[in-house]
N, C-alpha and C positions, 0 to 999 in steps of 0.2 A: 561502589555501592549501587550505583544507578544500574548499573549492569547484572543487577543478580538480585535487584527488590522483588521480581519474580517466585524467588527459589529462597526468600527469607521465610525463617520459622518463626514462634511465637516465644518468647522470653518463659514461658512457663513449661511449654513442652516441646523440645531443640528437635524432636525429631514430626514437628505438624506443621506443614506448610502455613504461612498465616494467610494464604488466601484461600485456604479453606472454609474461615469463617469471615472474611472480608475481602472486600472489593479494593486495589489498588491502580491508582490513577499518578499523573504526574501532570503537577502543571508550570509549566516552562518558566514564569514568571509570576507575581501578584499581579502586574503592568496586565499580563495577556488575560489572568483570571477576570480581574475587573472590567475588561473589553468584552471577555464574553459573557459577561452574566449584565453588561450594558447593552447587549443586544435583546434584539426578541427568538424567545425561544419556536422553534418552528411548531406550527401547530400538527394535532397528531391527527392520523387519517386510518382509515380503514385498513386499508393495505399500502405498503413499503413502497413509493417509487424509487427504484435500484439500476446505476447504470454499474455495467462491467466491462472493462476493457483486459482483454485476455491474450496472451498468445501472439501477439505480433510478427510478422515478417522482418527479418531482421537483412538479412541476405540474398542475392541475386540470386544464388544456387537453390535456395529452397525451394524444392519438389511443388510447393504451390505457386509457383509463379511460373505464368505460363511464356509458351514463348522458344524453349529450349533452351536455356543458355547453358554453356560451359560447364562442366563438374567444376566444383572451386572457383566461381568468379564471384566476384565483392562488392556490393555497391558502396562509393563512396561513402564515409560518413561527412555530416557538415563539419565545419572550421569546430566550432565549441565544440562538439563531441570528439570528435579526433584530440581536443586538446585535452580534452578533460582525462578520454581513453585513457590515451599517453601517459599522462603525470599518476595513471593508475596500473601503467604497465601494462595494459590491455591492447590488442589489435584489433578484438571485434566484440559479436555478443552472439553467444550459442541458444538456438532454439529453449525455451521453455516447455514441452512438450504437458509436463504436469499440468499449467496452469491453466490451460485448457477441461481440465478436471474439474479447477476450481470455478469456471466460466457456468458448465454445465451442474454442479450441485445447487450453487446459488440461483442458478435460474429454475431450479424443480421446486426452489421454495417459492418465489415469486408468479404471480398471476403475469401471463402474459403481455396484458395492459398495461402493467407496471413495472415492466421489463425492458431495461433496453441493454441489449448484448452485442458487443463490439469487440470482434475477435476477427485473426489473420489482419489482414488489407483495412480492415474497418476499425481495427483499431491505431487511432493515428492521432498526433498532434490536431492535425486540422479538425476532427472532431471537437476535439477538446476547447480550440478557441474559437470555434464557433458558436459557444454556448450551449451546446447543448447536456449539458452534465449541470448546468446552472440552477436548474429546479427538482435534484434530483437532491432525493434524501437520504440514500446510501449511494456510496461509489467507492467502486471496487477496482482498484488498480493492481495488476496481475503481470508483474514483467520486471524487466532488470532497474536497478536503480544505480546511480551512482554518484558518489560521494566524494568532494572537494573541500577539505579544510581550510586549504591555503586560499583559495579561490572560490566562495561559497557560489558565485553568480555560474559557475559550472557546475553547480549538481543540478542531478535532475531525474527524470523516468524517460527510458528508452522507449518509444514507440516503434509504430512499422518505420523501416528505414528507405523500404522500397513499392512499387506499384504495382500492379497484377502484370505487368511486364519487364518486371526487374528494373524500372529506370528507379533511377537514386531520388529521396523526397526529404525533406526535412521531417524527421521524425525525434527528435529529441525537444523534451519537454521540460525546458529551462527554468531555474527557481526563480527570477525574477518573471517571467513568465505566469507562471504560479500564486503568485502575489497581486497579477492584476487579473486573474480570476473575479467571479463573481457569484461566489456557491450559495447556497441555502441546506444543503447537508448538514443531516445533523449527525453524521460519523464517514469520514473518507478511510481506507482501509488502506496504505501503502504495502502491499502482499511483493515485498521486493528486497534486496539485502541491505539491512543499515540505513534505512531509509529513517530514523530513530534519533542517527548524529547529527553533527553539524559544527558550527564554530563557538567555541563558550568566550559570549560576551560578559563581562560581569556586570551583574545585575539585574540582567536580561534573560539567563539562561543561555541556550543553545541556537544558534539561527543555524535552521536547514529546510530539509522541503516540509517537516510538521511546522514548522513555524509559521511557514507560506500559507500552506492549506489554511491554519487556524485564522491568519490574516486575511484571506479570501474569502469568508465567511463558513465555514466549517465550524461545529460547536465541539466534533473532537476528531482525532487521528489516531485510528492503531498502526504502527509503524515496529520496524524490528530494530534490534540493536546489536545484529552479527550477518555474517554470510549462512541466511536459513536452507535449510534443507529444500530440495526441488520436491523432495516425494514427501515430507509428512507435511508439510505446509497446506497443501489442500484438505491434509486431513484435520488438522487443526482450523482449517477454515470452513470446512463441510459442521464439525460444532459449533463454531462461534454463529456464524451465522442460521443453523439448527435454533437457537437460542433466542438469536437477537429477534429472528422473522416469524417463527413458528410458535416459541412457547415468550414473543413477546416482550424478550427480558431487555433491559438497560444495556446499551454496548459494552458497558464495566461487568457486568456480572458476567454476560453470557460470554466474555474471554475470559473472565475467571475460572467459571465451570470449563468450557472446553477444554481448558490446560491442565485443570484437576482430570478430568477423564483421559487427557492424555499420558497423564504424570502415573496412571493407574493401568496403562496397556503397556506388556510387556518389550515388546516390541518400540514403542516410542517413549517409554520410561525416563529416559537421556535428558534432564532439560536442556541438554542442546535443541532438541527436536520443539519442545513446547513452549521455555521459558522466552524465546529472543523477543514475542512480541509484545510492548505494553499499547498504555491508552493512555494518550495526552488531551490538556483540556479542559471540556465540562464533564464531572462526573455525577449529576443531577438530571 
């Protein structure tokens, strides 16, 4: 059910989406409700402070890293990610080339002042703990995620992995990591696959990296709950955020609407394409 509350209808008419005429939210536990409606809610401001981390460098071969190296050469990954990779079947992590897309729509909504965009080389762990995404009130994560059931302490978001000279960097952004954040955001946007899962404790819900965000101070997480699509993803993000920055709406609505206007284009009709993302959290 959790996986399709998206793409549920209404008991009276089987064929009308029910978030048509409502807003659907999921909150992980009453424990995590009651923590965030124990917080202070962020006060509202003229315009969005928004950070975005987009498009990372993943690989020594990629065409932006100068230098020359090799066709086909690999920067190590660290110890965690290689282990995590592994127990996922994975060798490496292919360019996102789309997200890039998504870097540049979100910042034509945003005033300049209130933009801070981190994409290639600048998008990196070391940003991230260095605080600077701490006083930001949207944050847009634009990149691979990956997902550890057995082993929650290895999921996590893939950053740059390498330096504007191909040397290898720690670039993965560990959920315990995550957890000693220090946000004020009042919506983190996990724009990555399955970033949504995690381990079901009972009674607790799911611990993954929406769990982490909401424990870092984040008041909520849109995150996905499949391998989303590379190419409609930004297009479902060019609405939500149309929504949330420009016509000011509640992060709950304005990803209701955008998935309704996507569920209404031929072409991304599929709720493969729209339904994989919810909103965990506060939805007030």
């Amino acid at each position: 059910m959790r996986a399709c509350r998206s793409v549920l209808t209404t008991p009276a008419a089987p064929s009308q989406l029910l978030a048509a005429d409502h807003e659907i939210v999921y909150a992980p536990s009453a424990a995590v409700l009651l923590a965030l409606r124990g917080g202070q809610a962020p006060a509202p401001a003229a315009s969005e402070s928004v950070a975005v981390l987009a498009d990372p460098v993943f690989e020594a071969s990629d065409p932006r890293v100068r230098g020359g190296r090799e066709e086909g050469a690999e920067a190590p990954a660290t110890s965690a990610l290689s282990r995590a990779a592994a127990s996922l079947g994975r060798t490496g992590f292919a360019r996102l080339p789309f997200s890039r897309r998504e870097a540049d729509w979100i910042a034509s909504e945003v005033p300049p002042e209130a933009l801070l965009r981190a994409t290639d080389f600048e998008a990196s762990r070391a940003l991230v703990a260095g605080g600077a995404l701490d006083q930001r009130q949207v944050i847009h994560f634009a990149t691979h995620g990956v997902l550890e059931t057995e082993h929650p302490d290895l999921s996590g978001l893939v950053l740059s992995l390498v330096d504007e000279q191909g040397r290898s960097r720690d670039g993965f952004l560990r959920m315990p990591e995550v957890y000693n954040l220090h946000l004020s955001a009042r919506v983190v946007v996990l724009s990555a696959c399955q970033t949504a899962l995690g381990r079901e404790v009972r009674g607790e819900g799911l611990m993954g990296l929406t769990r982490g965000f909401l424990y870092a101070g984040a008041r909520a997480v849109v995150a996905s709950l499949w391998q989303v699509d590379d190419e409609s993803t930004p297009e479902l993000m060019k609405r939500f955020y149309r929504g949330m920055l420009k016509e000011k709406r509640r992060p709950a609505d304005a990803l209701r609407l955008a998935q309704l206007e996507m569920s209404r284009d031929k072409r991304w009709s599929a709720p493969f394409y729209w339904a994989g993302f919810v909103l965990q959290g506060e939805w007030r």
